[in-house]
C-alpha distance (Angstrom), angle and dihedral (degrees) to the residues before:
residue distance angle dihedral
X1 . . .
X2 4.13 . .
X3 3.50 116.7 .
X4 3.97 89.6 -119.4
X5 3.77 91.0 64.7
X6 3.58 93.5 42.4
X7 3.80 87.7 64.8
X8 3.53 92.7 40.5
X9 3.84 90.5 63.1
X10 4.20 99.2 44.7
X11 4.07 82.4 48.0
X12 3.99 86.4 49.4
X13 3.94 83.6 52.6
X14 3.83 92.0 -113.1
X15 3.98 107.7 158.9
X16 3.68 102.0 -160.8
X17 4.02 89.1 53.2
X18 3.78 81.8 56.5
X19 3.97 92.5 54.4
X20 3.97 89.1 41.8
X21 3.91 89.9 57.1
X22 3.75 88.6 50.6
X23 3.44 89.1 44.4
X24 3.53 94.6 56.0
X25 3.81 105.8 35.8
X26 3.80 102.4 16.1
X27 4.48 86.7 89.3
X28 3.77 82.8 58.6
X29 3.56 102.2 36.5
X30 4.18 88.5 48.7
X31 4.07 90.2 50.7
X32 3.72 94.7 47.5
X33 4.12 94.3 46.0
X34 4.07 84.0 42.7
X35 4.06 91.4 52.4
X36 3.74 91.6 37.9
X37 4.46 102.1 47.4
X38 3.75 102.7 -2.6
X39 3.12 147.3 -99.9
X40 3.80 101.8 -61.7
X41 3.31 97.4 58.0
X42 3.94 113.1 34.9
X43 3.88 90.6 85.4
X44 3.65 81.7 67.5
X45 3.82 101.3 48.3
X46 3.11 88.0 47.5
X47 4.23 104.1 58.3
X48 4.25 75.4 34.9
X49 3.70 89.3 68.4
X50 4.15 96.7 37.5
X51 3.91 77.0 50.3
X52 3.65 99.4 58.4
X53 3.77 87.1 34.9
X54 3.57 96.8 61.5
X55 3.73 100.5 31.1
X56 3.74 90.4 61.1
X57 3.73 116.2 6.5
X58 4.15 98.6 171.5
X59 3.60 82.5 51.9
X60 3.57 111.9 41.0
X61 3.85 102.1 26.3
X62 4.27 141.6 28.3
X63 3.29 138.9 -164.8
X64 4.12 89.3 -75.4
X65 4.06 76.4 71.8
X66 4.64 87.2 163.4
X67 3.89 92.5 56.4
X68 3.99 95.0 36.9
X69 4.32 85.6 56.5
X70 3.92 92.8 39.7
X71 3.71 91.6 45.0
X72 4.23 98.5 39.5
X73 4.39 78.8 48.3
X74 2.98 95.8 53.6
X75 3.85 105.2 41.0
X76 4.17 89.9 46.9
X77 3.80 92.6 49.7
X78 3.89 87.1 53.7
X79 3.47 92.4 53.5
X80 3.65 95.4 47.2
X81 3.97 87.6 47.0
X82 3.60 91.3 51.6
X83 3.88 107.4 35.5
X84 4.30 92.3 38.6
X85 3.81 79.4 -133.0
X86 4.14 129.4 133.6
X87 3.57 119.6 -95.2
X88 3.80 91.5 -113.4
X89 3.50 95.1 63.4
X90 4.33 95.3 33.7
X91 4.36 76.7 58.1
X92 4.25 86.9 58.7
X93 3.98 90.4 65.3
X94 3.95 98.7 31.5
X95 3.72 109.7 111.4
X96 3.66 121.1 -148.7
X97 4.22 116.5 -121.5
X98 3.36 130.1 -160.9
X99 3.95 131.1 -128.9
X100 3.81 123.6 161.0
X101 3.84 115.8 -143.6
X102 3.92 118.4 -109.9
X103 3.40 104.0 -115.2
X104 3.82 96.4 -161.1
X105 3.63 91.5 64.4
X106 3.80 125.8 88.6
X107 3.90 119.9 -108.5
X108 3.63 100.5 -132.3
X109 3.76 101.0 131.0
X110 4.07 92.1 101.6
X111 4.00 90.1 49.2
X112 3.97 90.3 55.3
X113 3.34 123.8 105.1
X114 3.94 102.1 -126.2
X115 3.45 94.8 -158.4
X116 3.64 100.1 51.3
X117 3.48 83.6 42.6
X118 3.76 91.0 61.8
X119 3.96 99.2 48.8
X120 3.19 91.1 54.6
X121 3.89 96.4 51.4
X122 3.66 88.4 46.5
X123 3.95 81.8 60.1
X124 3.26 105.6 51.4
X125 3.76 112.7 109.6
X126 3.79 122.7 -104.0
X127 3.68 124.3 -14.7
X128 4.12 93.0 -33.9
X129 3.66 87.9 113.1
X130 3.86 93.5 64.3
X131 3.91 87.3 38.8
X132 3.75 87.3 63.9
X133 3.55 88.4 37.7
X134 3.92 91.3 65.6
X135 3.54 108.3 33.7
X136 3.82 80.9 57.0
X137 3.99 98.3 51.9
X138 3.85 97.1 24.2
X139 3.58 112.5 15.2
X140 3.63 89.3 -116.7
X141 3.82 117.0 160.6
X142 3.58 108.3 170.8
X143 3.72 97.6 159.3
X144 4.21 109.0 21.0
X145 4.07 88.1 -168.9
X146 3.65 97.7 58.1
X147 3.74 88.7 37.4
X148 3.55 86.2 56.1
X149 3.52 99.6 44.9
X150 4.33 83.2 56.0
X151 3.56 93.6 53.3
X152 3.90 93.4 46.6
X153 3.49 84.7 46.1
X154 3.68 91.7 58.4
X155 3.73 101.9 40.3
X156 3.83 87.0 52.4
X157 3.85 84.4 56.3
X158 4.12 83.4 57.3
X159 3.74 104.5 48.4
X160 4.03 84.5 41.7
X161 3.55 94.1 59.6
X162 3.97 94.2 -130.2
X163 4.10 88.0 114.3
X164 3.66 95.6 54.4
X165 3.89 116.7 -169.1
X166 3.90 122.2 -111.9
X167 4.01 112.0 -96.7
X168 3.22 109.8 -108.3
X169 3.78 115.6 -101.9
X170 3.96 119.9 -98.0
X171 4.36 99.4 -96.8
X172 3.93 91.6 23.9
């Protein structure tokens, strides 16, 4: 299912779609909060952000539903990192963003193996794994050659086969 309906649903109050999202980015979500404040407390950053998420989807989510849970992840586990505080009250001084999805590109993040994925980040020469890194959170593009160079990188990685795409699940 897109990401666009996805949202649609949780703003439609629709449970399950809730539980799908989670289902589909909460893996992701859990890794990033566990690399970014630990292990002890990424469980909770995680049901923080599905919290916010489903408490006020126009407000804490858009249609670009994968980069609004990576993004809100990553920004509360920072805060809890930095202020030694719980997730509950990092989520009192978070502030919602906005970023509209680009509806010329491809949504092929669910079919990607995220492991795969992730070795072959880890391989990429230099610092072009944070470069992708922050042009996907922030939009940051520092150095557009290098970035460049990442992307190529991983699109070569694609058409080579060596970042195989998830199997589809059984009734997809």
């Amino acid at each position: 299912m897109p990401r666009s309906e996805l949202f649609q649903r949780i703003v439609d109050g629709d449970e399950i779609a809730l539980r799908d999202a989670f289902r589909v980015y909460g893996a992701s979500a859990r890794e990033l909060a566990r690399r970014v404040a630990g292990h002890a407390v990424a469980d909770d950053v995680v049901e923080e952000v599905f919290l916010l998420i489903w408490s006020e989807p126009e407000r804490w989510a858009s249609p670009a539903l994968d980069v609004h849970v990576l993004r809100m992840t990553r920004d509360l586990a920072l805060a809890v990192r930095r202020r030694g505080t719980t997730a509950q009250l990092a989520a009192r001084e978070l502030e919602p963003f906005s970023i509209m999805p680009d509806t010329t590109l491809p949504d092929i993040v669910e079919g990607i193996r995220h492991d795969a994925l992730q070795r072959i980040m880890l391989r990429l020469p230099g610092d072009r794994s944070r470069l992708l890194e922050d042009a996907w959170f922030d939009g940051l593009t520092n150095n557009e050659q290098e970035l460049s160079r990442a992307l190529d990188a991983i699109e070569e990685a694609l058409r080579s086969g060596r970042l195989d795409l998830a199997e589809p699940e059984a009734g997809s």
